[in-house]
C-alpha positions as CSV (number, residue, x, y, z in Angstrom):
1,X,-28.7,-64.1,54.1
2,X,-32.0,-66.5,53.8
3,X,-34.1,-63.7,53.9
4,X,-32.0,-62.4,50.5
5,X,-32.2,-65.8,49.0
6,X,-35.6,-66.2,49.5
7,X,-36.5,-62.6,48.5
8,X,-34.5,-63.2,44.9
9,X,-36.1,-66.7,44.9
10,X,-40.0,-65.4,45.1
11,X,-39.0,-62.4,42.7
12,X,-37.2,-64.8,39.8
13,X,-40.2,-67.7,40.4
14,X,-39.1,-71.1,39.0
15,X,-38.3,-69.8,35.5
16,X,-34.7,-69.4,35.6
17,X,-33.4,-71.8,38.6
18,X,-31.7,-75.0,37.6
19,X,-33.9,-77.9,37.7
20,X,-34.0,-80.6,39.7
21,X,-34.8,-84.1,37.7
22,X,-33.4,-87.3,37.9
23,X,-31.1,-88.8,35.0
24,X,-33.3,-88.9,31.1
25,X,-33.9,-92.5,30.2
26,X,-35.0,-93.5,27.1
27,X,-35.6,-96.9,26.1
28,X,-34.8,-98.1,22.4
29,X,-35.8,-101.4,21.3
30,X,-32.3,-103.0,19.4
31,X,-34.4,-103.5,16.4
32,X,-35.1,-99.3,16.0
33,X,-32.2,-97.9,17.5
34,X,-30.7,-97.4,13.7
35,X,-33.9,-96.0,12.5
36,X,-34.2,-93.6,15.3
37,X,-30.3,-92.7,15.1
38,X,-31.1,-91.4,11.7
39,X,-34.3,-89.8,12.2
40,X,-32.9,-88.1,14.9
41,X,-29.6,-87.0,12.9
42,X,-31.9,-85.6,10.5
43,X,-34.6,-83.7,12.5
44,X,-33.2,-83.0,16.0
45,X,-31.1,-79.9,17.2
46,X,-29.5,-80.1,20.8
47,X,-29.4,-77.0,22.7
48,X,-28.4,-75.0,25.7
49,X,-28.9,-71.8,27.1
50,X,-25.9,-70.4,29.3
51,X,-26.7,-69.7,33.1
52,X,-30.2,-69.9,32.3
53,X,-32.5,-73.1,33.0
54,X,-36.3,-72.0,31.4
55,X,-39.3,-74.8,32.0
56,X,-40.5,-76.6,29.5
57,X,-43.6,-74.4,29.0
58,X,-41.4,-71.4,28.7
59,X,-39.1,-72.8,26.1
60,X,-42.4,-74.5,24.4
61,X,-43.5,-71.3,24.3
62,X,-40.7,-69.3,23.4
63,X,-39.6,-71.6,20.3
64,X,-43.4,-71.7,19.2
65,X,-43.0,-67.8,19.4
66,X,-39.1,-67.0,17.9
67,X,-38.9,-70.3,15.4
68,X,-42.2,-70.4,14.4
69,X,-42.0,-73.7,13.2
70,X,-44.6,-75.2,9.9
71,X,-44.1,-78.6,11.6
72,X,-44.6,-80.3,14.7
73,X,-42.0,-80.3,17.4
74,X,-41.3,-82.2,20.3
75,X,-38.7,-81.3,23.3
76,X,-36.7,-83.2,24.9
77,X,-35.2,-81.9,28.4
78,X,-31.6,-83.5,29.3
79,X,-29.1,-83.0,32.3
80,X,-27.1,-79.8,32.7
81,X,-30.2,-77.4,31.3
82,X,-28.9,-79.3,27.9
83,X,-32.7,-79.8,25.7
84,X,-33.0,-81.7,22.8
85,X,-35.5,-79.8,19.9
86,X,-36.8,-82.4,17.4
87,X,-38.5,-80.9,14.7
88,X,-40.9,-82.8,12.1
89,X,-40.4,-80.6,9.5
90,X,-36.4,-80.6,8.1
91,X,-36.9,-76.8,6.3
92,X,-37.8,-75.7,9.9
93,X,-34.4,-77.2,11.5
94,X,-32.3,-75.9,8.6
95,X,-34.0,-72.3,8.9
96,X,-33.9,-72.3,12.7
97,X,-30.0,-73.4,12.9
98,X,-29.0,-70.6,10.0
99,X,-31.2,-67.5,11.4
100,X,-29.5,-67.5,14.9
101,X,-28.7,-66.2,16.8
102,X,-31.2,-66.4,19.6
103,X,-31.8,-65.4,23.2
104,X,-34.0,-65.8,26.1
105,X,-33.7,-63.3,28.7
106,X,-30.0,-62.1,27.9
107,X,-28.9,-65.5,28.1
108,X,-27.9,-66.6,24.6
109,X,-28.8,-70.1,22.8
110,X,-26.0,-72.8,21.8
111,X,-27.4,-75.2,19.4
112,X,-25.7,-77.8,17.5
113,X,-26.9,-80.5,14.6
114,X,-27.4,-83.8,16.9
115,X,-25.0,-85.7,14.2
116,X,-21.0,-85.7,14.6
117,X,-19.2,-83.4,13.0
């Protein structure tokens, strides 16, 4: 059974294993928590992929490619293969969350606004 593990391991590279990374930690000072709770209500969209963990090059990558976003965008990686998108731009959120739905490899996309609802 190693040798089968290893064999599937060397095919499928490091692009769809789960990843191994300690807890995120981000650091707010008191005095911008606020302002960051409502940037990031505004620009930010928290996603998942199901059964399927790509890097952070391959989802760089792949949004750059699919989303084709006017703005900047930053990513976030969280526990669970949970990633947090943060795009500059708001028309590219609104247009990215309304034209799903989107995969990567079979594995389809869950995305949510990062405000309560």
């Amino acid at each position: 059974m190693p040798v089968l593990g290893n064999r599937w391991k060397s095919r499928m590279g490091n692009r769809c294993l789960p990843r191994v990374q300690k807890k995120p930690r981000y650091v707010i000072p008191s005095n911008k928590l606020e302002e960051y709770c409502f940037y990031m209500r505004d620009h930010a969209l928290i996603c998942k992929f199901i059964v399927f963990f790509p890097s952070e090059k391959d989802l760089t990558k792949w949004i750059q490619q699919r989303w084709k976003p006017k703005g900047h965008i930053d990513l976030k990686l969280g526990e669970k293969g949970f990633f947090t998108v943060i795009l500059a731009n708001l028309e590219d959120k609104e247009r990215t969350f309304e034209e799903g739905p989107y995969f990567m490899n079979n594995a389809g996309l869950f995305m949510r606004h990062s405000e309560d609802r």
